[in-house]
C-alpha positions as CSV (number, residue, x, y, z in Angstrom):
1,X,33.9,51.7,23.3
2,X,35.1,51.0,20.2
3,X,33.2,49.1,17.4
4,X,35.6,45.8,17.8
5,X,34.5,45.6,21.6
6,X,31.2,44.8,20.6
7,X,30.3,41.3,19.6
8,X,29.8,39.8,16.0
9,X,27.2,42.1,13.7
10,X,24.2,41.4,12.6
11,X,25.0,42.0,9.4
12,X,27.1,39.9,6.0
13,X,30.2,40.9,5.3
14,X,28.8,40.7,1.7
15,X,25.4,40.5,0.2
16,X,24.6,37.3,-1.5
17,X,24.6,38.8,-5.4
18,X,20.8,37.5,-6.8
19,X,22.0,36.9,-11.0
20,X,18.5,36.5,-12.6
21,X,18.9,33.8,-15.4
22,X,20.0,34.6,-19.0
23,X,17.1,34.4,-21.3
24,X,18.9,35.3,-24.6
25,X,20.6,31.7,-25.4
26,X,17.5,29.7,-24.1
27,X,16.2,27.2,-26.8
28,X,13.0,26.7,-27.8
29,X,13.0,22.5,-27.7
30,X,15.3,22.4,-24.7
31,X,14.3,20.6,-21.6
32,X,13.9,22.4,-18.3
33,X,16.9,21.6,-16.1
34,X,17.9,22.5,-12.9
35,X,21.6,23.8,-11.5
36,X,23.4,22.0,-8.5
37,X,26.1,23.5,-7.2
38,X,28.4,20.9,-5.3
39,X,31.1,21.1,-3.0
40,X,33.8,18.7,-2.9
41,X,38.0,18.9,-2.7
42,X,38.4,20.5,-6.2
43,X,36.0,23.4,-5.0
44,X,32.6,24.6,-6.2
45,X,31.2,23.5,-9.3
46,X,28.2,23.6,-11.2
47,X,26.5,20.4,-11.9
48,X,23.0,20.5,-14.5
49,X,20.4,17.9,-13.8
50,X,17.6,17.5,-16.0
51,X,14.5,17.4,-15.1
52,X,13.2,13.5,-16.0
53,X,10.8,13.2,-18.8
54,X,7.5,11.4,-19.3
55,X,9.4,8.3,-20.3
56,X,11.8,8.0,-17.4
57,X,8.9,8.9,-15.0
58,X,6.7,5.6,-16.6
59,X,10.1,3.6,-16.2
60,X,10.7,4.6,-12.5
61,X,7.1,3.9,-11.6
62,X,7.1,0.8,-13.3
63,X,9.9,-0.6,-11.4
64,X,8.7,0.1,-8.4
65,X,5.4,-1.6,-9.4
66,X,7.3,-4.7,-10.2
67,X,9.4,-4.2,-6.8
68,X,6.2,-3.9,-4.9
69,X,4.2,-6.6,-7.2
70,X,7.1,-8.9,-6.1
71,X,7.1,-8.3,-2.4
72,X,3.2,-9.0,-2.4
73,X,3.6,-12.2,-4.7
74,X,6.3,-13.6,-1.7
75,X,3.7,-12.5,1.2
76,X,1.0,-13.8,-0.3
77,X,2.8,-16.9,-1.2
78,X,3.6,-17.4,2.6
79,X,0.5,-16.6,3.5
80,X,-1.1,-19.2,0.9
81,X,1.1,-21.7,1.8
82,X,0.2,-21.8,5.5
83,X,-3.5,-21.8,4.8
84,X,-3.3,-25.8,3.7
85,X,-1.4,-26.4,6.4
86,X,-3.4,-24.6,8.8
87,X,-6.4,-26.8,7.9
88,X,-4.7,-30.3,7.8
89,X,-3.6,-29.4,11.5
90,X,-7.5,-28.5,12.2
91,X,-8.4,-31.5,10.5
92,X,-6.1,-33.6,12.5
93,X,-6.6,-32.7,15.6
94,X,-10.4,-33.4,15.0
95,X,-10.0,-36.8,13.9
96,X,-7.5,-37.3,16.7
97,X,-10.5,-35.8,19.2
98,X,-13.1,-37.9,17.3
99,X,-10.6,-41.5,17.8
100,X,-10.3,-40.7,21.0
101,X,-13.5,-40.6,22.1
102,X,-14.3,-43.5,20.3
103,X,-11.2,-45.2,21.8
104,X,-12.4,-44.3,25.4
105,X,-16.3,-46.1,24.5
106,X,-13.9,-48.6,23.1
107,X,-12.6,-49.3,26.9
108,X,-15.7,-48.8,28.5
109,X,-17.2,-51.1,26.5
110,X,-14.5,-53.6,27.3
111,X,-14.6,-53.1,30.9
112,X,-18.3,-53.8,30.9
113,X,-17.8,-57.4,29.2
């Protein structure tokens, strides 16, 4: 048996090379960043993203804040709105209760003359 009958190895066909990073150019007032690597139809290529500062972390919590402010001002606005109306229906339908009980002694009354 030779070593092609036997099925795929466990083993790479290469090891993955492990290229620590290069310290000698590193500045002392750059920001941390990290390295993409994308695939697309050129190929591989390295992207940098930086890593977002105090300032840009502020600004994307603080739109979300207004996002999530303004969702809650439009709930709560539906909400409010329906409260009014909630109690002039209550309101009217015990007036309407009230007449019509007093419409039905009305009749009574009537009948009895």
């Amino acid at each position: 048996m030779t070593s092609s009958d036997q099925g795929p190895s466990d083993r790479p066909r290469s090891e993955p090379e492990i290229i620590p990073p290069d310290r000698s150019n590193q500045r002392g007032g750059s920001r941390p960043h990290v390295w993409v690597w994308v695939a697309d139809r050129e190929g591989m290529r390295q992207a940098n993203v930086t890593l977002p500062g105090p300032f840009t972390i502020f600004l994307a919590l603080s739109l979300i804040a207004l996002v999530v402010g303004g969702i809650l001002v439009l709930v709560l606005g539906a909400v409010l709105i329906w409260i009014p109306i909630f109690v002039l229906a209550v309101g009217a339908l015990l007036i309407a209760a009230a007449a019509r009980q007093y419409w039905w002694r009305f009749r009574r009354w009537l009948s009895q003359h």
